[in-house]
C-alpha positions in Angstrom: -9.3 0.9 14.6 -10.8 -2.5 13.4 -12.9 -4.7 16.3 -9.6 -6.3 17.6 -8.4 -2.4 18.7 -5.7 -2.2 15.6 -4.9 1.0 14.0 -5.7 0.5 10.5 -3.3 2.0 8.0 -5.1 0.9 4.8 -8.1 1.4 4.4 -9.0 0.0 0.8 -7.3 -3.1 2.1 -7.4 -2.6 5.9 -4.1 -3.5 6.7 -2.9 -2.2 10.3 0.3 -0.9 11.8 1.0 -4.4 13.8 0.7 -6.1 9.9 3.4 -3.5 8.7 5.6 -3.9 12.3 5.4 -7.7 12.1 6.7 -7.4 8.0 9.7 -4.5 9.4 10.7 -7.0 12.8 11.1 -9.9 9.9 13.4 -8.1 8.0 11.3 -6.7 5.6 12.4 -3.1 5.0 11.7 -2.5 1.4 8.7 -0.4 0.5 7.8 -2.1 -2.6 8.1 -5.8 -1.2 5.8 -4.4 2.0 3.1 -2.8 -0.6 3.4 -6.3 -3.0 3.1 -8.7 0.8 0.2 -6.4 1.9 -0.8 -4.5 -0.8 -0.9 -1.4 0.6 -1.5 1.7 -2.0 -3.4 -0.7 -4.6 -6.8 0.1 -3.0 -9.0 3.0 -4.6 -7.0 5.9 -3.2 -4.2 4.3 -4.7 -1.7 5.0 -1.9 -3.0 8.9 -1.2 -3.2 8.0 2.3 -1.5 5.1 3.5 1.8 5.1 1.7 3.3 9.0 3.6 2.0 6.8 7.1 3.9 3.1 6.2 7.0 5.4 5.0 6.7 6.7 8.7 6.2 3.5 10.1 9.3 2.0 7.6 11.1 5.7 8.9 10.8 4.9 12.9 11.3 1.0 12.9 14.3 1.3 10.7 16.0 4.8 12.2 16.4 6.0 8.6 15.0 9.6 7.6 11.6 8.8 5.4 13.7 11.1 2.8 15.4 8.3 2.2 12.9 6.0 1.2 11.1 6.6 -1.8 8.0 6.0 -2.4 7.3 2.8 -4.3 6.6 2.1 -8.3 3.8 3.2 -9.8 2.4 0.8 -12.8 0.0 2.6 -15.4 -1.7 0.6 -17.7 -0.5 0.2 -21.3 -3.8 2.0 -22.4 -6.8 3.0 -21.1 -9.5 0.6 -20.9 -13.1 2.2 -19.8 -14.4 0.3 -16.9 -17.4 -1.5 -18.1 -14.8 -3.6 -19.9 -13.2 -4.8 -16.6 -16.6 -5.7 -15.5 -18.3 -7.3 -18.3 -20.7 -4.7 -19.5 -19.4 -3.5 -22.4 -17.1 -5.0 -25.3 -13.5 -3.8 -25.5 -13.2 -2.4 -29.7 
């Protein structure tokens, strides 16, 4: 729970279950639109955690089975890249 008493769903990006609700009640009932409006499964876990909860979430607001929603994209990069790159440590060769 974060200090207003919300259940937080995401961690890496601590989005809660009132966030996710408020995107379902507007109509919003596509997983991949919810995880590009909230960016849910883009922290460091990637998803490990939060995703199987907002497909239960997505499951009870919508009355479908959470077989029936798949779970969204995942993007790998072209190529690896070793991480001092992305920080400015090293040259990319």
């Amino acid at each position: 729970m974060n200090e207003k008493g919300e259940k937080i769903i995401c961690r890496c990006n601590e989005v809660t279950v009132e966030e996710i609700e408020a995107l379902i009640e507007q109509g919003v009932e596509d997983i991949e639109m919810i995880k590009r409006l909230l960016r849910i499964g883009m922290g460091p876990c990637q998803g490990r955690t939060c995703l199987p909860m907002v497909i239960s979430i997505l499951a009870r607001k919508t009355g479908k089975s959470p077989d029936e929603i798949k779970l969204p994209a995942t993007r790998i990069p072209i190529r690896p890249v070793p991480a001092g790159v992305l920080v400015g440590e090293m040259d990319e060769e």
